[in-house]
N, C-alpha and C positions, 0 to 999 in steps of 0.2 A: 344321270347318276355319276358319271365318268367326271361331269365335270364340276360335280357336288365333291366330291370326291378331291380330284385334285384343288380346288376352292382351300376346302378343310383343309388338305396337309399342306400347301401354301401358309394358312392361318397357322397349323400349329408349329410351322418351322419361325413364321415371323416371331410368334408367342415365345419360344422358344431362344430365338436370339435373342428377342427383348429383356429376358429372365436374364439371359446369360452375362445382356451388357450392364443390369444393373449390380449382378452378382459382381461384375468387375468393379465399377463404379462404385459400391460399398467398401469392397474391399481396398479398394484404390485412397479411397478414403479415410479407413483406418490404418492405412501404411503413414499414410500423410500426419493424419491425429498423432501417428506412435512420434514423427521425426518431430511433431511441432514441441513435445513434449521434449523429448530429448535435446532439441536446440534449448528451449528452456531452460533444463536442467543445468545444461551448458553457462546459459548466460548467467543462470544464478551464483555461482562458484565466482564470475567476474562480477558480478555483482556485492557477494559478499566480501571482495578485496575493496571494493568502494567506498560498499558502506564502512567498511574500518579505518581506511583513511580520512573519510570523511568526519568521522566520527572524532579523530585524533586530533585533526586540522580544528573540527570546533572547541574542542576543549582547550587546545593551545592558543587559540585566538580571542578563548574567554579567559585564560590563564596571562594572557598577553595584554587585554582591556583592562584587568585587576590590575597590574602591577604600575601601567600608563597610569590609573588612578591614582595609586601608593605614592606614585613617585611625584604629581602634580601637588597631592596631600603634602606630602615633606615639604616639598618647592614654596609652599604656599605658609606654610607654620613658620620656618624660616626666613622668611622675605623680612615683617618688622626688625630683624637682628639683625641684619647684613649691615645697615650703617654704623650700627655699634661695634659688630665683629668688623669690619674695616680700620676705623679707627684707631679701635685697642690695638690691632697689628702693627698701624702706622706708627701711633704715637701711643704707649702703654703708659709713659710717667706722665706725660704731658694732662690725658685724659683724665687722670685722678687729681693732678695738684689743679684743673682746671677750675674745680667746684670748691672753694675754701669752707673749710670743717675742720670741727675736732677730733683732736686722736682718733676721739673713743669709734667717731663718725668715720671717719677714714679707715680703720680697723675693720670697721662692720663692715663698708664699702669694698675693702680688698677679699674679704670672705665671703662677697655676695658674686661679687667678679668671678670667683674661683669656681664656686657653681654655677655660675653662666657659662662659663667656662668648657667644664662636664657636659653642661646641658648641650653647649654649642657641638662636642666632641661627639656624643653619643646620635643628637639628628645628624651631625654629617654623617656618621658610620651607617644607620640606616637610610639615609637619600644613597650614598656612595649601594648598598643592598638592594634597594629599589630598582634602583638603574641596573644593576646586572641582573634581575630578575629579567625586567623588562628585553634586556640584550638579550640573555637567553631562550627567553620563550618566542621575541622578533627572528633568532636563528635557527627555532625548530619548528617554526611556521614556513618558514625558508626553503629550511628542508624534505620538510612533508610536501609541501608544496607538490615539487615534480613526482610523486609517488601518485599524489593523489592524480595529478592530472594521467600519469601512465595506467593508473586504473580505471581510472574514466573513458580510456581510450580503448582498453582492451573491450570492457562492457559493452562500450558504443561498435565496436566491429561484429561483437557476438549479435547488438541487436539487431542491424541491419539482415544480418541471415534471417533472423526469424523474423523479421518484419516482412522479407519475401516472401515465405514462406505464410504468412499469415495473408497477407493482398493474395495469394494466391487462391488459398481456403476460399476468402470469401468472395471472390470471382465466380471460381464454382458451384455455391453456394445461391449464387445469384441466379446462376442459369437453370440451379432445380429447387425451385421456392415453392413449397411445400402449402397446403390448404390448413396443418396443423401449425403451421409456422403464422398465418396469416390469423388463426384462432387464437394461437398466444399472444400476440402483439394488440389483436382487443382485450384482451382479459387485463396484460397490462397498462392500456389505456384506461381503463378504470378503475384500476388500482391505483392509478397515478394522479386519482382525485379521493383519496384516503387524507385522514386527518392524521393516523400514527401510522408505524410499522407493524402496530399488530391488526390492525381492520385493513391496513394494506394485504394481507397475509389471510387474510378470510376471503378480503374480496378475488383475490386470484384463486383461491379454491372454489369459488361460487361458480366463476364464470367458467372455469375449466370443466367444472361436472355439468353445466347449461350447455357449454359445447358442445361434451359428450353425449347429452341426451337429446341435441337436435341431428348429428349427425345420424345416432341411433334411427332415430323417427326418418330420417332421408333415405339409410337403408332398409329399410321395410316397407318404404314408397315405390321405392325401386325395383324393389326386388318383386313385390306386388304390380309394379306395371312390364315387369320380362327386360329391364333394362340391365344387365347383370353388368356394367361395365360399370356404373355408376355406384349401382350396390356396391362393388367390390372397392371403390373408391369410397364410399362414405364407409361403409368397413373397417377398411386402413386407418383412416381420419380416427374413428372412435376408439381404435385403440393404440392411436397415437397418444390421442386426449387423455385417455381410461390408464396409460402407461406414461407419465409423462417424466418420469426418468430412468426409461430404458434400462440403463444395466447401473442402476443407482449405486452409491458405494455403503448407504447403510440400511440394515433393515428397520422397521418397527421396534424387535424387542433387543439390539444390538444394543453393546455393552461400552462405554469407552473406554477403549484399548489401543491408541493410535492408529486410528484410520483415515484419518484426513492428513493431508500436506501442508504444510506452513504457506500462505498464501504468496509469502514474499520474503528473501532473504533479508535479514533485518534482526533486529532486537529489539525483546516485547520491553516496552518503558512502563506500562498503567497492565497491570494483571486484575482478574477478575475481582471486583469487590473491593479494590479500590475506591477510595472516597475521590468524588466528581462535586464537579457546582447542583446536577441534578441527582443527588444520593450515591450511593457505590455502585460501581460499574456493571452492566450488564453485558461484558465482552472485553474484548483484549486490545489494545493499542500495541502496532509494532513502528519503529521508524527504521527507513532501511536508507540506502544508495539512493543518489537522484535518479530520478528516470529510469526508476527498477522498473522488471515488469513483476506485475502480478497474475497469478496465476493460480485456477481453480481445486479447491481443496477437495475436493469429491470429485467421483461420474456423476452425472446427473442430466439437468437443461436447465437453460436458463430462463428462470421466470420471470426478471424486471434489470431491464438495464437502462436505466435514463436521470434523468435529477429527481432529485425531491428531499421536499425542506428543506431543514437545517444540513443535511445529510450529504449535500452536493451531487456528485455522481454514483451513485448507487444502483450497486449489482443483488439481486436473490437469486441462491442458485437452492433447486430442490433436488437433495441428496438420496431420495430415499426417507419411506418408513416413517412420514411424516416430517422429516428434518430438515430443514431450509439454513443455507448459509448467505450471512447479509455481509455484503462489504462496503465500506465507501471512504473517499480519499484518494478516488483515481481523479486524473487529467486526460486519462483520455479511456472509452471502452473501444476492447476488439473481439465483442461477440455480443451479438445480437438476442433478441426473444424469440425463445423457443429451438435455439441452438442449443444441440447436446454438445457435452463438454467430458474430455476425460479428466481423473485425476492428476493435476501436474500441466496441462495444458493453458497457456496464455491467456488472460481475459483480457487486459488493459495495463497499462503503466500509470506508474505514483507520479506526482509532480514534480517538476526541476526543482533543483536549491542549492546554493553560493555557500558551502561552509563558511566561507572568510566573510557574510557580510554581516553575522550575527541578526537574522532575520529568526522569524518562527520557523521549526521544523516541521516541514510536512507529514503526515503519518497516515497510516492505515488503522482502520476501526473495524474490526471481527467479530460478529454475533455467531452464534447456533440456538437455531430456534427448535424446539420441537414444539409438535402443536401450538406454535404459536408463544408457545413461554422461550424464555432465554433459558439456556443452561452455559453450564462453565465449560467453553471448549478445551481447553489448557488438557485434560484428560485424554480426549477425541485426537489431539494433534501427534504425530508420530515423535518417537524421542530427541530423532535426528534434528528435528525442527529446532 
């Protein structure tokens, strides 16, 4: 009995630290989430001095393409005249007694000269226009220039922190990978052979409640053959599953009041309801800074991060209350399926892009689904945004 005895309080002190070290280890955790969020926050503020330069640099540099046209336009309507307006300059009397005619012809001839004349006076005044357009907007490209690159540089210093800070995350992340973690990532495998985004969005619901109700069925296996370690493990598992975003940011009958975050420091160019090549918009287009990060607009988990379709890299994240936030138009993701996620916290970054090479502008594409329909997030997003 003594040594049943000491066994037990053995067991229940090991029990006991084990509790204590994961109680650390969560909470270690959410210090970590709180700073990933705040580096973010951080880099957004450099980020938004980017995307403004950046934004300035392209409008000057399509400001600067227009006038190089203007002025090649002038160069080119002018070119037949140049041997005439030579000419008349050299030789004025010469040029007219050259052609013999009458008065009345010569007369006509000097009033036709006189409006060519005007005519010559007024495109050079506008080539002379053209060309200071073009100097001008060549010297505020110039200018913006080193602004933009010094904000690109601030951005890039802010991201490398939280790039640390993220490799870090998912280090440890790595070393305690989860059995719900390993259930999400089928569910998104199967999702990831869906024809649209809305039977993507059923099939992750199907499989997630299949999840739940095999775990289910494992603890009542368990717990039925006295194995209670296991039970309390398929326990967990199902209301991992049965809770799959934890401390969500919306509920069911929530109201849109600003509750989501702006995914990305930027500005929205395509607003809800926008007309598209495929009808009016189901969602928001924003275009930010190169090499923003993006970052998640809810608490939640993440339910699909990988390609698909038309869509490229595409993130779902589940808000809460039936509400799913779809993103896509990253370059790269930094958080996995079935990774919970705070509001404001890191997913992935936008793609690179050259203001000065007049290329397409990258952008961000932002859905909010409920049950599966779209609604207008523009509501849903805080004012600050």
């Amino acid at each position: 009995m003594e040594e049943a005895e000491r066994a037990r309080a053995a067991e229940q002190a090991a029990q006991q630290q084990a509790a204590a070290r994961a109680s650390a280890a969560a909470a270690e955790e959410q210090r970590l989430a709180e700073q990933r969020v705040a580096a973010a926050a951080k880099l957004r503020e450099a980020e938004g001095a980017t995307e403004a330069a950046a934004t300035r640099m392209d409008e000057l540099q399509r400001q600067r393409r227009a006038a190089a046209a203007r002025l090649a336009a002038r160069a080119e309507a002018m070119q037949p005249l140049l041997p005439v307006i030579e000419r008349l300059s050299l030789y004025p009397a010469e040029t007219l007694l050259a052609v013999p005619a009458s008065p009345e012809d010569t007369l006509r001839g000097v009033i036709v000269l006189q409006g060519l004349a005007r005519e010559i006076q007024q495109e050079s005044a506008a080539l002379r226009r053209a060309q200071a357009a073009l100097d001008a907007a060549t010297a505020a490209v110039q200018a913006e220039t080193p602004k933009l690159a010094a904000a690109a540089a601030a951005q890039q210093q802010e991201a490398v922190v939280l790039d640390q800070q993220i490799a870090s995350a998912q280090a440890d992340r790595q070393q305690a990978e989860a059995d719900a973690d390993a259930a999400a990532a089928r569910a998104a495998d199967q999702a990831a052979r869906a024809e649209t985004l809305r039977s993507m969005l059923v099939t992750l619901e199907v499989q997630r409640r299949a999840e739940a109700a095999a775990a289910r069925a494992e603890a009542v296996r368990a717990e039925r053959d006295r194995h209670a370690a296991e039970a309390a493990a398929a326990h967990e598992r199902e209301a991992a599953l049965g809770r799959p975003t934890g401390g969500g940011t919306l509920a069911s009958s929530a109201a849109p009041k600003g509750q989501l975050t702006a995914p990305v420091a930027g500005t929205v160019f395509r607003s809800w309801g926008d007309p598209t090549d495929a009808g009016p918009a189901t969602g928001i287009s924003y275009h930010a800074a190169p090499d923003a990060r993006i970052v998640s607009p809810c608490a939640g988990r993440v339910e699909f991060a990988a390609p698909f379709r038309s869509y490229g890299l595409l993130m779902i994240l589940d808000c809460g209350g039936g509400y799913h936030a779809v993103l896509a138009g990253f370059a790269r993701l930094d958080a996995k399926v079935g990774q919970d996620v705070r509001s404001g916290e890191p997913v992935g970054v936008m793609p690179a892009w050259d203001p000065g090479a007049g290329a397409t502008r990258p952008s961000l594409y932002v859905e909010l689904r409920h049950d599966g329909q779209p609604v207008n997030p523009a509501p849903w997003l805080k004012a600050t945004s």
